[in-house]
N, C-alpha and C positions, 0 to 999 in steps of 0.2 A: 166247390161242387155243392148244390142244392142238395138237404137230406132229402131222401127219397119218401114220397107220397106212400103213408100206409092209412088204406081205409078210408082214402078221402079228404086223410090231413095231414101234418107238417108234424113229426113227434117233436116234443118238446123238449127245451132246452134241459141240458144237465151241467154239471161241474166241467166234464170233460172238453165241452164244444169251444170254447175259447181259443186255447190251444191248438184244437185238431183243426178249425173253419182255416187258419191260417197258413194251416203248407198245402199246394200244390201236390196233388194228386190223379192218378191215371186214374182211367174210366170204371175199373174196376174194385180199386181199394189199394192195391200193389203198393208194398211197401217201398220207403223211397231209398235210396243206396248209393254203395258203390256200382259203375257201369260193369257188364259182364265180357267176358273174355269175348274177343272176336266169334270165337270159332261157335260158341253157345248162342250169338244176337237175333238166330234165325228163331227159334227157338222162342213161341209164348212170346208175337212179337205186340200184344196188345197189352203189356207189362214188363216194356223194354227199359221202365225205372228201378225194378226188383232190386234188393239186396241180397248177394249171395248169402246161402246159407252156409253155416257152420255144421257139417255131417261126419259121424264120427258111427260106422254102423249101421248109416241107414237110419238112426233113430235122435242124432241130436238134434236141440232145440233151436230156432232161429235166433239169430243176434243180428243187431245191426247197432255201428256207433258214431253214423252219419249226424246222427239230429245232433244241434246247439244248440244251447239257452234252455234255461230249468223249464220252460213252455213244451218246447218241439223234445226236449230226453219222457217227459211224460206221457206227452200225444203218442212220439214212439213206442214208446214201453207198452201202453196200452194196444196199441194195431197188434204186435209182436205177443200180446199176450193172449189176444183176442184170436191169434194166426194158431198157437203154438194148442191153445186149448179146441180148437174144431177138430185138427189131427190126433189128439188125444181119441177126444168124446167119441168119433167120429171108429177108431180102431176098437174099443170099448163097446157102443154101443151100435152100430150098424147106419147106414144114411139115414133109414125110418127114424131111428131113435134120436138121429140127430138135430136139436132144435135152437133156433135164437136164444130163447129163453135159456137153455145151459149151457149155453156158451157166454153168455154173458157172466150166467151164473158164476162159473168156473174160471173164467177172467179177471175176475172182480171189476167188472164194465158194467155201467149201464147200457140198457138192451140200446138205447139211441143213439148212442156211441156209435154202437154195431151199427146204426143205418144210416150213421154220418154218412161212412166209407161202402155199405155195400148194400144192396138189394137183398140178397136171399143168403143162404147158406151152400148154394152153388158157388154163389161167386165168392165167398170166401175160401172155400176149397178149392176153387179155381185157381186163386194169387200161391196158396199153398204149395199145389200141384209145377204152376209156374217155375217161383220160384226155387221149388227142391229137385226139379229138372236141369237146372243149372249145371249143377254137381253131380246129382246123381247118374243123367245121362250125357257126360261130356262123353267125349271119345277118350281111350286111353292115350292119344294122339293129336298134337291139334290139327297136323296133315298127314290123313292114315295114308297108304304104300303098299302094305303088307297083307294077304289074309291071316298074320296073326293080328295085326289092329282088330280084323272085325271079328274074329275067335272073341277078342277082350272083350271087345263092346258088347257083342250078345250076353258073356255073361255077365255082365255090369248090369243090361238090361235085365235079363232075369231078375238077377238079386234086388234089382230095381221092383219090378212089379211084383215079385214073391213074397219080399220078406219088407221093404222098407214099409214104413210108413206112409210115406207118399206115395206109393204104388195101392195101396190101399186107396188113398185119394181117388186115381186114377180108376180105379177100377171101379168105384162107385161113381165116380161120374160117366164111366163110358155104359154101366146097365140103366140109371139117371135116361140117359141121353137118347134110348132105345124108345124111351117115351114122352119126352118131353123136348119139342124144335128147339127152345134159346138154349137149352142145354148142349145138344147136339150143334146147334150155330156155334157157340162160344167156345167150347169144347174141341168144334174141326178147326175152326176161323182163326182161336188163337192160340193153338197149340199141335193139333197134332196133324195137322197138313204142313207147317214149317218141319214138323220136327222130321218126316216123314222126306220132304223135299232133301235136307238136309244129308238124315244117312243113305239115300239115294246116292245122294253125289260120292259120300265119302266108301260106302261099298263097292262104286264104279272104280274112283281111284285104289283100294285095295285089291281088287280083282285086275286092274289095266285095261278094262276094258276101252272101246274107245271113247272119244265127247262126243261123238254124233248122238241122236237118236236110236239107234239103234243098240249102244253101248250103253245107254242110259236104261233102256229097256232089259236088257240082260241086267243089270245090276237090281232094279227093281224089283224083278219076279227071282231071285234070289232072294233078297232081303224079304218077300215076304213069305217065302218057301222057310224061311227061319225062325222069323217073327210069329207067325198063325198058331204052332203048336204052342207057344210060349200062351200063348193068349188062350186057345181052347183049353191049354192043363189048368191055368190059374181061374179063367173063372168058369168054364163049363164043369171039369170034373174036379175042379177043390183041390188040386192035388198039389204040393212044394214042387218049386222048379230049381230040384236040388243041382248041382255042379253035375252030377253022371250025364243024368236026363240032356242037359244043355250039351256037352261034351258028344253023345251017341248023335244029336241031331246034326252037330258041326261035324261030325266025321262022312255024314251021308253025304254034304253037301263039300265039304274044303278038305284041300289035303292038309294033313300034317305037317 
C-alpha cells in the first residue's frame, strides 16, 4: 500500500519502512494474524486479517505471534505498539486530545510509520475497535438456543461498552461519526451493520422465533428494546452499566 498523501506529499522514508512496505496489509492498517473463529467473521468484515486479541478484563494489551523473520517481528511489534498506545492515549486523554503526534510519541514510532498503515487516527481506532470485538463481543455461545445465551451476551455487551477499553473506542467513534460521513461510512460499513446483522440472527435463534421475516423482525426490535438503554446510560447520561441496571432491564423483557 502507497503511504498516504499528507499536504500534497509522500512522508518520508524512516528506519521502520523496509520491513513494514513488505507484508501485505488490509485497507485499513488491520493487523495481520491468526483467522477468527467462524462465529465472529461477520463481525468488522473490512479487517477480516485481524489478530485476536489477548483480553484479560477488558484491559489487556494486543499480541500477535504471526510475523517471521527479525524484519516482519519488528514491523509487528511496531503496528501492535502503535495499536496498543491510541487505546491508551485515547482512555487518558479524550478523541480531541488524541493525536498522531502522541501516538507516535508513546510508541516509540515514527509519525510516518503511522501513515504507512493509516490515514487518520480514526482508522486506527477503528482496527482497534475491530479487532477487540472479536473477543469481547463473541457470544457466550458459538450457537445460542437459549434466552440465557442472550441474558450473557448483553451483559458481556455492557461490560463491553462500559468498562473496557475498547468500548471506549467505540464510543468515541460513534459521537466522531455524528459529524463526520467517512467516519460514520466506516464505522456502519465495517463494523456495526455486521455486527448488528449478526446478533439479530442469534437473538431470533434464542428466542425460537421463526426464519421467516417476520421472526427475524420480532427478534430485532427485542434486541434493540435491550441495546438502546445500554447506549443512552453510557454515553448520554455518563452513567456505569453496572450488572443490576443490565439484570432489571432483562427482567422487563426475558423470563428467568
Amino acid at each position: 500500500m502507497a503511504a498516504t498523501v499528507v499536504n500534497g506529499q509522500q512522508p518520508p522514508p524512516d528506519k521502520d519502512h523496509t520491513a513494514i512496505a513488505a507484508q501485505p496489509r488490509p485497507a485499513t492498517g488491520s493487523r495481520s494474524g491468526a483467522s477468527r473463529a467462524t462465529g465472529d467473521r461477520a463481525i468488522g468484515g473490512r479487517a477480516a486479517g485481524a489478530a485476536r486479541a489477548a483480553e484479560a478484563g477488558g484491559s489487556a494489551k494486543k499480541t500477535d505471534a504471526a510475523s517471521t523473520g527479525a524484519g516482519g517481528r519488528r514491523s509487528e511489534a511496531a503496528r501492535l505498539a502503535v495499536l496498543n498506545a491510541a487505546d491508551d492515549l485515547l482512555v487518558e486523554q479524550g478523541f480531541e486530545g488524541l493525536t498522531i503526534e502522541g501516538i507516535a510519541a508513546a510508541a516509540g514510532v515514527a509519525k510516518q510509520t503511522i501513515y504507512r498503515w493509516w490515514k487518520s487516527k480514526v482508522d486506527i481506532l477503528f482496527d482497534n475497535l475491530v479487532l477487540d470485538a472479536t473477543t469481547g463481543l463473541a457470544w457466550p455461545a458459538e450457537t445460542p438456543a437459549d434466552p440465557a445465551d442472550l441474558r450473557a451476551y448483553l451483559h458481556r455487551f455492557a461490560e463491553f461498552l462500559g468498562a473496557a477499553p475498547a468500548g471506549k473506542v467505540l464510543q468515541a467513534l460513534l459521537g466522531h461519526a455524528q459529524l463526520d460521513a467517512r467516519t460514520a461510512e466506516l464505522l456502519h460499513g465495517g463494523f456495526l451493520d455486521a455486527l448488528r446483522a449478526r446478533d439479530v440472527e442469534h437473538t431470533r435463534a434464542c428466542l425460537g422465533t421463526g426464519t421467516d421475516e417476520a421472526g427475524a423482525d420480532e427478534a430485532a426490535v427485542l434486541l434493540d428494546a435491550l441495546l438502546a438503554p445500554l447506549y443512552h446510560r453510557a454515553l448520554v447520561l455518563r452513567r456505569p452499566l453496572d450488572p443490576a441496571f443490565v439484570d432489571a432491564l432483562l427482567d422487563q423483557h426475558l423470563p428467568r
